[in-house]
MARKOL-419071 format. One record per residue: residue in three letters; x, y, z of N, C-alpha, C in turn; residue number from 1. Coordinates in steps of 0.2 Angstrom, whole numbers, plus 5000, padded with zeros to 4 digits. Each point is the difference from the previous one (the first is absolute). Layout:
<rs>
R doza nx ny nz cax cay caz cx cy cz seke
R ALA X Y Z X Y Z X Y Z NUM
...
</rs>
This chain:
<rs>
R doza nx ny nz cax cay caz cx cy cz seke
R UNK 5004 4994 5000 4996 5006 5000 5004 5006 5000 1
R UNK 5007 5001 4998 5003 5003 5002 5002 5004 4990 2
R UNK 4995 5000 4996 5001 4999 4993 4998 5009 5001 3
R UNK 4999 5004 4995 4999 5005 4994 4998 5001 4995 4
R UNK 4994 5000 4999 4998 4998 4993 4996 5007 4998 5
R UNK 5003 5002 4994 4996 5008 4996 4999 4998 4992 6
R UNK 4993 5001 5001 4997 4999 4995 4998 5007 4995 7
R UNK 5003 4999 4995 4999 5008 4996 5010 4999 5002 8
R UNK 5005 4997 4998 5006 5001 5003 5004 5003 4993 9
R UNK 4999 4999 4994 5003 5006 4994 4996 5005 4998 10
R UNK 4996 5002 5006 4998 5008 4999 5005 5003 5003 11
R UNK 4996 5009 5000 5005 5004 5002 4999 5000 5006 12
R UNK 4996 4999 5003 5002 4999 5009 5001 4995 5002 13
R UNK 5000 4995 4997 5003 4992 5001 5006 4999 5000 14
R UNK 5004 5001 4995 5007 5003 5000 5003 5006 5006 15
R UNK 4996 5006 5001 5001 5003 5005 5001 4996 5008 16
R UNK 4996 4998 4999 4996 4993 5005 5007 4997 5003 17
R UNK 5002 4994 4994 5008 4998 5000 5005 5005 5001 18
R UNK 5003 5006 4998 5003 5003 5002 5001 5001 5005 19
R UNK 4995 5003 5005 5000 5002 5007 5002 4994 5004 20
R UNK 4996 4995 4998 5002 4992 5004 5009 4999 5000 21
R UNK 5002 5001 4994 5006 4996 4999 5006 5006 5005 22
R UNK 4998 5007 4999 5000 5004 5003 5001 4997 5010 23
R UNK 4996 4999 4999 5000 4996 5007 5003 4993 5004 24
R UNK 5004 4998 4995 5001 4993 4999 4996 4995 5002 25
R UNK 4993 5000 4996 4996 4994 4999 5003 4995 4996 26
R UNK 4999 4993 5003 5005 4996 4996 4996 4998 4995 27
R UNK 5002 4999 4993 4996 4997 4995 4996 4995 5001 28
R UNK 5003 4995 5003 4999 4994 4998 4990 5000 5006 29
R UNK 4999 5008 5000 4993 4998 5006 4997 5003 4994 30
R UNK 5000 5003 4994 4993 5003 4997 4997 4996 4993 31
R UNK 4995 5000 5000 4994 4997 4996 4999 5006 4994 32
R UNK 5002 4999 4995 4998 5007 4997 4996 4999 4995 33
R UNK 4995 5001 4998 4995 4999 4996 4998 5007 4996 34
R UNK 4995 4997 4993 4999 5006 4995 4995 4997 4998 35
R UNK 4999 5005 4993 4995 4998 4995 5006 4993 4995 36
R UNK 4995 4996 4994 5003 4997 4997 5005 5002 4997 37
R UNK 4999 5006 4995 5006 5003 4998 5007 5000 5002 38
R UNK 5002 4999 5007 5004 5001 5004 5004 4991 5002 39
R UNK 4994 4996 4999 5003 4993 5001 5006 5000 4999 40
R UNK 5004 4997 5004 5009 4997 4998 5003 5007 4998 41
R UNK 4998 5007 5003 5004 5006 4997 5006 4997 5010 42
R UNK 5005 5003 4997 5005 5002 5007 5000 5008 5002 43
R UNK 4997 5001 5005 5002 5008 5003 5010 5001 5005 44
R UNK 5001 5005 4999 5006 5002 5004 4997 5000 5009 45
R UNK 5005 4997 5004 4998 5000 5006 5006 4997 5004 46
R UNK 5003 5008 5004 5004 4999 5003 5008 4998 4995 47
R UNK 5006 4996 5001 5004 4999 4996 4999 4994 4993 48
R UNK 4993 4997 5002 4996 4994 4995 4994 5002 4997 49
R UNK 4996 4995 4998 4994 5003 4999 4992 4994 5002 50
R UNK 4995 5001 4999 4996 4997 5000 4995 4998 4996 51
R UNK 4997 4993 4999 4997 5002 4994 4994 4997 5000 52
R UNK 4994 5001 4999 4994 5003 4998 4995 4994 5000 53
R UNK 4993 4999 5002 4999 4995 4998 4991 5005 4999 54
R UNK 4995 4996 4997 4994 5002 5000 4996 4999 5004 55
R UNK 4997 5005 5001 4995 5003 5007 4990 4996 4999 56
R UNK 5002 4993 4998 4994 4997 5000 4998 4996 5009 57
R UNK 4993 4999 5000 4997 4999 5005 5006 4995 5003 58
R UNK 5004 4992 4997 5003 4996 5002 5005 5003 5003 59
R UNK 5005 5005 4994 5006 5001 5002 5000 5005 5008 60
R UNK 4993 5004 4999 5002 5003 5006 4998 4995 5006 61
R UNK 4994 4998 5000 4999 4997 5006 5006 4995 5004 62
R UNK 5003 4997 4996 5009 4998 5001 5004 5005 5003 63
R UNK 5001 5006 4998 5004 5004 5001 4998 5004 5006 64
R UNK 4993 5003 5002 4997 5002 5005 5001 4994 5006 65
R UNK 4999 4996 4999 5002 4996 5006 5004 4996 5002 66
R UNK 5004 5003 4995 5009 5003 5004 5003 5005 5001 67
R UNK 4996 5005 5001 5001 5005 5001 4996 5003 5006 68
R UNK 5003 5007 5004 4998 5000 5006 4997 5010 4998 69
R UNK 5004 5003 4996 4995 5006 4996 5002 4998 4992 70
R UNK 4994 5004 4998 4998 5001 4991 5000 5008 4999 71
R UNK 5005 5003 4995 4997 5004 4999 4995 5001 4992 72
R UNK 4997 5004 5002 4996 4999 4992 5001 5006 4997 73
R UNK 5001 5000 4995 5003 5006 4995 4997 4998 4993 74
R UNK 4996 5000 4999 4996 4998 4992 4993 5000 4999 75
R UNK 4998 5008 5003 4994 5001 4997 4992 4998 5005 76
R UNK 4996 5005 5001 4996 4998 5004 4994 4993 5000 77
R UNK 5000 4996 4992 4994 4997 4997 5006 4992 5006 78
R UNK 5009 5000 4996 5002 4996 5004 5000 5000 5006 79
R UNK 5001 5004 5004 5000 5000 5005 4992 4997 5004 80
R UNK 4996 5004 4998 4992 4995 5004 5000 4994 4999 81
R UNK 5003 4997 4994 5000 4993 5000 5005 4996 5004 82
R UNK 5007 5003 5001 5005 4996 5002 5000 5002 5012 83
R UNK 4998 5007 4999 5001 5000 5006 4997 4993 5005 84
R UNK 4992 5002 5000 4996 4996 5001 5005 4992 5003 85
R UNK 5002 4997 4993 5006 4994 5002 5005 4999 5002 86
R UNK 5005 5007 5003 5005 5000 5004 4999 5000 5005 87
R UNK 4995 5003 4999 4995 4998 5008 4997 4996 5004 88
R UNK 4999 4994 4995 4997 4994 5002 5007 4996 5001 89
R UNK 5005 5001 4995 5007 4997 5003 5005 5001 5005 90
R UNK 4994 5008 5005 5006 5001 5007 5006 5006 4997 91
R UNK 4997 5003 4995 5007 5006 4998 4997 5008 5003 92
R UNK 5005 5003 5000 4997 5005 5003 5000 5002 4993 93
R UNK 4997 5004 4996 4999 5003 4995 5001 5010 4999 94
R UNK 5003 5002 4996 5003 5006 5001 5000 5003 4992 95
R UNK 4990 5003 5002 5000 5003 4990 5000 5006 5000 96
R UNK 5003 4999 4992 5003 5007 4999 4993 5002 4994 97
R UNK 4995 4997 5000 4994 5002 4996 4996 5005 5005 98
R UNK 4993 5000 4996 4992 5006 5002 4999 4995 5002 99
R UNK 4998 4992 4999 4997 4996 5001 4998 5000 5009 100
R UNK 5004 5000 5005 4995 5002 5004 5002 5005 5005 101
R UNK 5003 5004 4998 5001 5008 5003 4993 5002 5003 102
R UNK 4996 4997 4999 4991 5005 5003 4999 4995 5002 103
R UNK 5001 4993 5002 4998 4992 5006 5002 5005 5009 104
R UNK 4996 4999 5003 5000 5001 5005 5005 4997 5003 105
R UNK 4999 4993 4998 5004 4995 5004 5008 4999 4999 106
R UNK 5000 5005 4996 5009 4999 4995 5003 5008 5005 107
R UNK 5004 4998 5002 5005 5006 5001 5002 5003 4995 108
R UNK 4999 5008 4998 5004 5004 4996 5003 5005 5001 109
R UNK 5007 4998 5000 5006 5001 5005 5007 5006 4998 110
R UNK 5002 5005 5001 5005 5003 4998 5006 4998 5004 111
R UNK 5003 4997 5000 5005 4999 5005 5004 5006 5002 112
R UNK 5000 5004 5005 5002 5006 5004 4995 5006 5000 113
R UNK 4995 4997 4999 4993 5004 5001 4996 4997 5004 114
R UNK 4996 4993 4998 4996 4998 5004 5000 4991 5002 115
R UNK 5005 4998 5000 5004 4994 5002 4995 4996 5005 116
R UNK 4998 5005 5006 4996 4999 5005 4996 4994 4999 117
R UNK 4996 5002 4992 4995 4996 5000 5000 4993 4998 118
R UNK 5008 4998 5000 5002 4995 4999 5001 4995 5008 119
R UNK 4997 5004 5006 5002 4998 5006 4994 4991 5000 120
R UNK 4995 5000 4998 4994 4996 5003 5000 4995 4993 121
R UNK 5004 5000 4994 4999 4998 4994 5003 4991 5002 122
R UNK 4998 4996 4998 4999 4995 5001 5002 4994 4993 123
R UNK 5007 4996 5002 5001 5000 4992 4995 4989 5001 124
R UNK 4998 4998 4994 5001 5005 4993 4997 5002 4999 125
R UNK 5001 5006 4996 4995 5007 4997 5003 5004 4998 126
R UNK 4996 5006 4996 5000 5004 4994 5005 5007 5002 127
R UNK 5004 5002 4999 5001 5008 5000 5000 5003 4995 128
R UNK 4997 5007 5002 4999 5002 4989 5008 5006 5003 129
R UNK 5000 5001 4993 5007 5005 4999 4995 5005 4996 130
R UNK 5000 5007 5003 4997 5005 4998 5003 5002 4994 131
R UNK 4994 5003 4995 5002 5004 4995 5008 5004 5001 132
R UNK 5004 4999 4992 5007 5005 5002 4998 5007 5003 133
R UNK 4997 5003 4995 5000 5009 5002 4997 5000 5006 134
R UNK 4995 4994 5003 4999 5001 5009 5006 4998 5005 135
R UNK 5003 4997 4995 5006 4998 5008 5004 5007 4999 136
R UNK 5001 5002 4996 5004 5005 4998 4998 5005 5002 137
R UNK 4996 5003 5000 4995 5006 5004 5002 5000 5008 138
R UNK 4995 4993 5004 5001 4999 5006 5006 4999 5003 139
R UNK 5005 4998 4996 5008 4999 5004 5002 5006 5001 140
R UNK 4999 5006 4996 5001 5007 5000 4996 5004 5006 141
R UNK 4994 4998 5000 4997 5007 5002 4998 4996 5009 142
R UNK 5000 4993 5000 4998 4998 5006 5003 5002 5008 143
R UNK 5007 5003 5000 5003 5001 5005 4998 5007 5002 144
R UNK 4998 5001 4996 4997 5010 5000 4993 4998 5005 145
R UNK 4995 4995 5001 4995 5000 5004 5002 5000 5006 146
R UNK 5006 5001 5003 5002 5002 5007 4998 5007 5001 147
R UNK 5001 5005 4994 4998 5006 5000 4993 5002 5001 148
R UNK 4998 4997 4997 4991 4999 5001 4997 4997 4995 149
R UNK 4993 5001 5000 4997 4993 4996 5001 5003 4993 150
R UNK 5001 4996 4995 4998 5002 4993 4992 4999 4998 151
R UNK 4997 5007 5000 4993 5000 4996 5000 4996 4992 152
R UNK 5005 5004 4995 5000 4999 4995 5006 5000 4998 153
R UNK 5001 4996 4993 5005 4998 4995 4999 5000 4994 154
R UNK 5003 5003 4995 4998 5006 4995 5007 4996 4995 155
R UNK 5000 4996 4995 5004 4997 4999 5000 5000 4992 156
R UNK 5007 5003 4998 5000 4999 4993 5007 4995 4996 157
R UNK 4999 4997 4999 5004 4992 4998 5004 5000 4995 158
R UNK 5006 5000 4999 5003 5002 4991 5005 4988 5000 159
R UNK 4994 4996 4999 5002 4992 5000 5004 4997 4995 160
R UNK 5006 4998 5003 5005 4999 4996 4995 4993 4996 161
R UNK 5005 4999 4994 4997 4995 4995 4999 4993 5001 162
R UNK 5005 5000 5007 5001 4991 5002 4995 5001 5001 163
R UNK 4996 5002 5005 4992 4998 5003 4996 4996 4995 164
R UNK 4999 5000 4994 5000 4999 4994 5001 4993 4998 165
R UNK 5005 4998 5004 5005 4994 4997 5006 4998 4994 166
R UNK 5004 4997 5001 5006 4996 4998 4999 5004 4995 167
R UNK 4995 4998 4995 5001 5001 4995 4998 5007 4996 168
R UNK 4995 5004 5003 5000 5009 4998 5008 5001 5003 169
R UNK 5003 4998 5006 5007 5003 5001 5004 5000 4992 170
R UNK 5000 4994 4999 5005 4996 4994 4996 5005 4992 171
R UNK 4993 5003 5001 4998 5002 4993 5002 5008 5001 172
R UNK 5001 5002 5007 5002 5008 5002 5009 4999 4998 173
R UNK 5003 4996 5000 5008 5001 4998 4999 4997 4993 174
R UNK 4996 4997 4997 4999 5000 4992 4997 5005 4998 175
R UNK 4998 5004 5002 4998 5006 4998 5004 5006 4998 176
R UNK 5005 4999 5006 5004 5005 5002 5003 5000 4993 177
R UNK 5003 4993 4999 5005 4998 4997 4999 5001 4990 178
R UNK 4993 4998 5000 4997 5004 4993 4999 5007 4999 179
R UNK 4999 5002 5005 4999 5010 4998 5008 5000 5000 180
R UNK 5004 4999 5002 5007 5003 4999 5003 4997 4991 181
R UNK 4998 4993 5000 5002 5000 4992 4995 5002 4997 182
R UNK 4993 5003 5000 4997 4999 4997 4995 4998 4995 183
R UNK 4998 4995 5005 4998 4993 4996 4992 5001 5006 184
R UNK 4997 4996 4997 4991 5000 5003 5001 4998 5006 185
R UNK 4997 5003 5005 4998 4998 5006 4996 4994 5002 186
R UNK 5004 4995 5003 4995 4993 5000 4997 5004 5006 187
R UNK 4992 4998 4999 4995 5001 5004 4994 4994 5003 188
R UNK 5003 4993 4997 4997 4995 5001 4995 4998 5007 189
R UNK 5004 5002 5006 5000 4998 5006 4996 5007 5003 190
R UNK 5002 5006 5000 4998 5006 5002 4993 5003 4996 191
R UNK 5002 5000 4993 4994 5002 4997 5001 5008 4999 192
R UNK 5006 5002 5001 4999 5006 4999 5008 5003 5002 193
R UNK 5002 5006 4997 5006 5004 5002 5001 5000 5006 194
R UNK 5007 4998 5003 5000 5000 5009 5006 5003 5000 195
R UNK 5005 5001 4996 5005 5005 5000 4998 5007 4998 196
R UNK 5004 5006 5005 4998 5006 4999 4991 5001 5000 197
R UNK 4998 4996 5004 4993 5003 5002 4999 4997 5007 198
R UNK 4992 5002 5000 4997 4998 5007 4995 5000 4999 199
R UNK 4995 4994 5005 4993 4999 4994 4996 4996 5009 200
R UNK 4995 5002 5001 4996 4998 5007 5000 4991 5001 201
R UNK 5001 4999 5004 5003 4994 5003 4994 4995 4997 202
R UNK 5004 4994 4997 4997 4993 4996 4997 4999 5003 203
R UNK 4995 5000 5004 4994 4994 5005 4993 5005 4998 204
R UNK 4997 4992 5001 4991 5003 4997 4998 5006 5005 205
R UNK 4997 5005 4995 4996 5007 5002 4992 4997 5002 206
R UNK 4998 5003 5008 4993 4996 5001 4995 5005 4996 207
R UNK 4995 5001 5001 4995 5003 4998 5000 5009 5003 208
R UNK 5003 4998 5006 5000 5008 5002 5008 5005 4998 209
R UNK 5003 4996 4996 5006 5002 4998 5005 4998 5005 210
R UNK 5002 4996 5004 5006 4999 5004 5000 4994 4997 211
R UNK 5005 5001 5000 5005 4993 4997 5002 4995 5007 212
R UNK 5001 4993 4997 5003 4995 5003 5004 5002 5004 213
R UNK 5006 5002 5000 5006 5002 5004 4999 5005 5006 214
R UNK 4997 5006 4996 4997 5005 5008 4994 4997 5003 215
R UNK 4996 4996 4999 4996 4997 5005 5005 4996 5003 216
R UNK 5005 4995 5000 5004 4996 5003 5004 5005 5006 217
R UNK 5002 5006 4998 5003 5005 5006 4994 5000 5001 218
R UNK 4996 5001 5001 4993 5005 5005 4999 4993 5003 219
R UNK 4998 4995 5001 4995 4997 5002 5008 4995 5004 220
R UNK 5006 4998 4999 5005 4997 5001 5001 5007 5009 221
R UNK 5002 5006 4996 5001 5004 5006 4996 4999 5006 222
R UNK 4995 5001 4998 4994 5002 5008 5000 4992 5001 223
R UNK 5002 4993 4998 5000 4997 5005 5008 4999 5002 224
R UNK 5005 5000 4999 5005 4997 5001 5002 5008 5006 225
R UNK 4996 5004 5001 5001 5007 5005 4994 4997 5005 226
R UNK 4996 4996 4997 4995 4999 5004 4995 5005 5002 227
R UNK 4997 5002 4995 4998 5009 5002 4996 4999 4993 228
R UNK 4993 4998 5000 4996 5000 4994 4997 5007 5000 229
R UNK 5002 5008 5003 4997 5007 4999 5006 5002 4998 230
R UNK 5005 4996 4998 5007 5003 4996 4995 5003 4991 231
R UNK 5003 5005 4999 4999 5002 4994 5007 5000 4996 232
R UNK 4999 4997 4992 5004 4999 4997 4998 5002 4993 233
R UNK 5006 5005 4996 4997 5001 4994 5006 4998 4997 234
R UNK 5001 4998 4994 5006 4996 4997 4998 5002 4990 235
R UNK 5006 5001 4999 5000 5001 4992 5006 4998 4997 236
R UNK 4999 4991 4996 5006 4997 4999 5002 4999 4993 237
R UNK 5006 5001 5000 5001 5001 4993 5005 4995 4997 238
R UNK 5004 5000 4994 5005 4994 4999 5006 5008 4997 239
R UNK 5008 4998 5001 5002 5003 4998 5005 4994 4998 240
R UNK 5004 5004 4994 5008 4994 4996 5005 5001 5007 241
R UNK 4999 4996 5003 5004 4999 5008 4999 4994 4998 242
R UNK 5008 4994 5001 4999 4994 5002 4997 4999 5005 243
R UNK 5003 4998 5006 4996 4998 5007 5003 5005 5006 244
R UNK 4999 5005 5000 4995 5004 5006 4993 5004 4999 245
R UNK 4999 5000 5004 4994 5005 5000 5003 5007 5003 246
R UNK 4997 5004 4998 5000 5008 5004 4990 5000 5001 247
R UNK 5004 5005 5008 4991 5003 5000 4999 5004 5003 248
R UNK 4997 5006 4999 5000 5006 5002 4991 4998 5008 249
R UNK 5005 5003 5006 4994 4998 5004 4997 5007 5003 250
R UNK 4995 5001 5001 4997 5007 5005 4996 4995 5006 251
R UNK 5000 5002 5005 4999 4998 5007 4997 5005 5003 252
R UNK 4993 4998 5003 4996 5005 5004 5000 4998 5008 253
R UNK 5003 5002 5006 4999 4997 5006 4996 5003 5005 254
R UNK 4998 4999 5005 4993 5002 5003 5005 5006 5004 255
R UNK 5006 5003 5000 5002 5005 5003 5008 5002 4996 256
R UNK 5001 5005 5002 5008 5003 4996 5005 4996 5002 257
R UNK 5004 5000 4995 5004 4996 4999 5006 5002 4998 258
R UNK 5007 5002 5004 5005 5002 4997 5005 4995 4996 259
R UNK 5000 5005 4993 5006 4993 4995 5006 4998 5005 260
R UNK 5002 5007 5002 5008 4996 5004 4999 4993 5002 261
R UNK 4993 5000 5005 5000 4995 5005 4996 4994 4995 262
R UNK 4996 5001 4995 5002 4992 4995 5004 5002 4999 263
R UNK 5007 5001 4997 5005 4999 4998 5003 4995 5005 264
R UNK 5001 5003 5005 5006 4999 5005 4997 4992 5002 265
R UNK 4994 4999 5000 4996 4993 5002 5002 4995 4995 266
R UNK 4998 5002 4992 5002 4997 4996 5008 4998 5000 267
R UNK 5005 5004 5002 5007 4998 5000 5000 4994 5006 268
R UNK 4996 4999 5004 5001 4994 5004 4999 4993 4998 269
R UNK 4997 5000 4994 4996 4993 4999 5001 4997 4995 270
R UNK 5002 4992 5002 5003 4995 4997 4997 5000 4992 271
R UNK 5001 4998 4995 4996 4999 4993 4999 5007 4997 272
R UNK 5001 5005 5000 5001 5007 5002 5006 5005 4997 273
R UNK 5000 5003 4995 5006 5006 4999 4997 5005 5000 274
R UNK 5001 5005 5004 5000 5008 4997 5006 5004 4998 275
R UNK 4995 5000 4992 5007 5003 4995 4996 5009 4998 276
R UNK 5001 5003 5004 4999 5007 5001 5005 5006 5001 277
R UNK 5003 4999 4993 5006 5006 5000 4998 5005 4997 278
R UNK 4997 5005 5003 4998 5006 4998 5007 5003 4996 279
R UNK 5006 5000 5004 5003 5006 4999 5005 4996 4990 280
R UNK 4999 4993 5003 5004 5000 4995 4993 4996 4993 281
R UNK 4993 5001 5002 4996 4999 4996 4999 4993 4999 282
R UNK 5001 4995 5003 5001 4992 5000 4993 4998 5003 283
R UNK 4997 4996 4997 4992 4999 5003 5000 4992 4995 284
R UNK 4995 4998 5004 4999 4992 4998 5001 4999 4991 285
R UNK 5002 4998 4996 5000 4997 4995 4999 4991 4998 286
R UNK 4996 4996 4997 4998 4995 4999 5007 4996 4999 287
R UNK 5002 5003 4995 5009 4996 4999 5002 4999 5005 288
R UNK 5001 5006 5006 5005 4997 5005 4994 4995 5003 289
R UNK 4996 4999 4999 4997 4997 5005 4998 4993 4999 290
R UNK 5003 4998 4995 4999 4993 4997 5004 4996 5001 291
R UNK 5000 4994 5004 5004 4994 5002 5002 5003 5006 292
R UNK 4996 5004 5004 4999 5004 5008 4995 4996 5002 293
R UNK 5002 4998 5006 4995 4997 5005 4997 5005 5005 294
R UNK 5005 5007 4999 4995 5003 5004 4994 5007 4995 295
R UNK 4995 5002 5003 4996 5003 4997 5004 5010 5001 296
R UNK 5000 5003 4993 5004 5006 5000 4994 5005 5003 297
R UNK 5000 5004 5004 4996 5006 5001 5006 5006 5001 298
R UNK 4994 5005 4994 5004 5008 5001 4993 5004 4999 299
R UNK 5004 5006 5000 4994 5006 4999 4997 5000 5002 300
R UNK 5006 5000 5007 4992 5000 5008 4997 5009 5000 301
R UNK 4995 5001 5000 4997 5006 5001 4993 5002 5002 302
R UNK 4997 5005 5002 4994 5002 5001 4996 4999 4995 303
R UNK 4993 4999 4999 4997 5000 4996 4996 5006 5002 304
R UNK 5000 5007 4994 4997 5002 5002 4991 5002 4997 305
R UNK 4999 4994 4998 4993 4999 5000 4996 4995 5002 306
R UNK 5003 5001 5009 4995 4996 5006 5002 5009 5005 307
R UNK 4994 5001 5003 4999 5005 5003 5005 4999 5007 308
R UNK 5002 5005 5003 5000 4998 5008 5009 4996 5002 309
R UNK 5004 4999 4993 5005 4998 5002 4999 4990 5000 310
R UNK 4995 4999 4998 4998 4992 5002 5004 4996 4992 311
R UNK 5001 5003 4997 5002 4997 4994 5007 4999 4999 312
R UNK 5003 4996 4996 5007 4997 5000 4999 4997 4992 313
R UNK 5006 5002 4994 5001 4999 4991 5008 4995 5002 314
R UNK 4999 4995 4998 5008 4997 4998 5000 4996 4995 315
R UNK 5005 4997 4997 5000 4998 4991 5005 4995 5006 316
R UNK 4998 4991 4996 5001 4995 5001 5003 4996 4997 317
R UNK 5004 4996 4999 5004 4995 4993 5000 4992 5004 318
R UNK 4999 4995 4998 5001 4994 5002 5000 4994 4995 319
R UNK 5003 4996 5002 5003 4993 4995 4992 4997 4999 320
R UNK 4996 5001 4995 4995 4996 4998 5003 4991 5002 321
R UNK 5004 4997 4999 5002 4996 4997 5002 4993 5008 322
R UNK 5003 5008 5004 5001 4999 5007 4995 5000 5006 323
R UNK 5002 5006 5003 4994 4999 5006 4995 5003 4998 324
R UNK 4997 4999 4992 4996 5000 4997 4995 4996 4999 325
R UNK 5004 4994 5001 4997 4993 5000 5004 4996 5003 326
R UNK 5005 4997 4995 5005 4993 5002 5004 5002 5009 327
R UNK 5003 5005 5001 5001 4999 5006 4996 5004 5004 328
R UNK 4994 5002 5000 4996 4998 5006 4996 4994 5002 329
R UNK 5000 4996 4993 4998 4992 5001 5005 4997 5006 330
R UNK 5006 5003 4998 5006 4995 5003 4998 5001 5009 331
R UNK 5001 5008 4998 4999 5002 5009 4995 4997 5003 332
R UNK 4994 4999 4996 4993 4998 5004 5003 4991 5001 333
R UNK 5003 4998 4996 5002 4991 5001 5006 5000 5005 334
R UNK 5003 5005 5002 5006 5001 5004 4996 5001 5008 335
R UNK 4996 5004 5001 4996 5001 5006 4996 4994 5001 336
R UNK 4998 4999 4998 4996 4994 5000 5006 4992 5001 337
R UNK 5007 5002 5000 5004 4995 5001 4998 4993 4995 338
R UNK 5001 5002 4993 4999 4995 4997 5005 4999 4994 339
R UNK 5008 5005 5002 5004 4998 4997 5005 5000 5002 340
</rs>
């Protein structure tokens, strides 16, 4: 019971996944790695060797779940509903990185160094969701700052790097690149559209009322994982030619005033946490540096000065989609949980 098994493992956070484990010296010889067919008999890099691939059918997993003691799941919310359910039945603690049950009451949905807490009562085996990216990345930022006072509101504007997307829009945004420079047609197979030199409103289905998939995942993710259903949250998410960080521009309303020094100074205490705020030499968060960073970048800490009363607080965010985005908050939440 002592196995590993990630299913979705030559995606982009499946890979991420492995990195951070190998990072860790997890010995090979404990992981299970699964996929779609297409992937059967491929080899992934991992560590100084590599691992190689088998298919993510009901047989193979059920073998490989119950020699395993966590799953993480990285392959889509339709996979996930199906396969969860039977790591479950095989005694795995389960660690998904889908929507599939972020809104289950009974599933912990967890930021690790936000709300871990709720991880005290959880009972293995069973379900932990890993929050949407742009929500961990939000809350790992602005969470330390409730010592100041409550947050009313969260006023969020999102520039999502292209990993969120997957492997493969990353792999069509550096052929993109690579055709406008010689001149040659833009493959657009995967995207559907120019992703170099533009920005275009975030991929996910738009509901009836005009919010898109993604900013209802901040709004409804926020107010539970703050535990605080009167939290208002307004979100406008976008895609920009960014590999894998996101940037997000945040406004914060708290129930009383709030001096920037003192979030500043709060902020510089906390672990997963940089504040990159050089006013004088103009240095403030950028996604590039923030990429293959496990910690989350915060600068342009400042007043916002449309919340009345001093109660307002503007900063611009950057963090590793790719990291504690997703893949290493999976890890964190299997690490606290002692299951690796």
């Amino acid at each position: 019971m002592e196995g590993i098994t990630i299913v979705g493992g030559t995606g982009a956070v499946g890979l991420e996944l492995l990195e951070i484990l190998a990072g860790r010296g997890i010995s090979p010889e404990r992981f299970r790695l699964l996929a779609s067919p297409s992937s059967d008999g491929r080899t992934v890099p991992y560590g100084d060797g590599s691992l190689t691939v088998a298919v993510a059918d009901v047989s193979t997993c059920r073998t490989a779940f119950t020699e395993s003691s966590v799953v993480f799941l990285a392959a889509g919310a339709e996979i996930s509903g199906r396969l969860a359910p039977l790591a479950v039945e095989c005694g795995c603690v389960v660690i998904d990185n889908s929507s599939a049950f972020r809104s289950d009451p009974t599933c912990p949905l967890v930021v690790v160094g936000v709300n871990e807490s709720t991880l005290e009562n959880f009972r293995s085996p069973g379900i932990v969701a890993n929050p949407n990216c742009s929500t961990i990345i939000t809350l790992t930022a602005i969470a330390p700052l409730r010592k100041l006072g409550r947050i009313l509101r969260i006023t969020a504007s999102t520039y999502q790097a292209i990993s969120g997307a997957g492997a493969a829009a990353m792999q069509e945004l550096e052929a993109q690149a690579r055709a406008w420079a010689s001149g040659d047609r833009l493959p657009m197979e995967r995207s559907g559209r120019q992703m170099i030199f533009n920005v275009f409103s975030h991929d996910s289905p738009v509901d009836a009322d005009g919010v898109n998939e993604e900013e209802r995942k901040l709004e409804r993710e926020s107010r539970r994982i703050f535990a605080d259903d009167d939290l208002r949250v307004s979100a406008t998410c976008v895609r920009v030619p960014v590999l894998r960080a996101h940037s997000e521009a945040l406004h914060l309303e708290f129930d009383q005033a709030i001096d920037p020094d003192a979030a500043r100074a709060e902020l510089e205490t906390v672990n997963g946490v940089m504040v990159v705020d050089g006013r004088d030499g103009a240095k403030f968060p950028e996604p590039i540096d923030a990429a293959g960073r496990d910690e989350i970048l915060v600068g342009r800490i400042r007043r916002d000065a449309g919340v009345p009363d001093g109660r307002g607080l503007a900063m611009f965010v950057c963090g590793d989609q790719l990291r504690k985005g997703a893949a290493l908050n999976a890890v964190q939440i299997a690490e606290h949980l002692q299951r690796l």
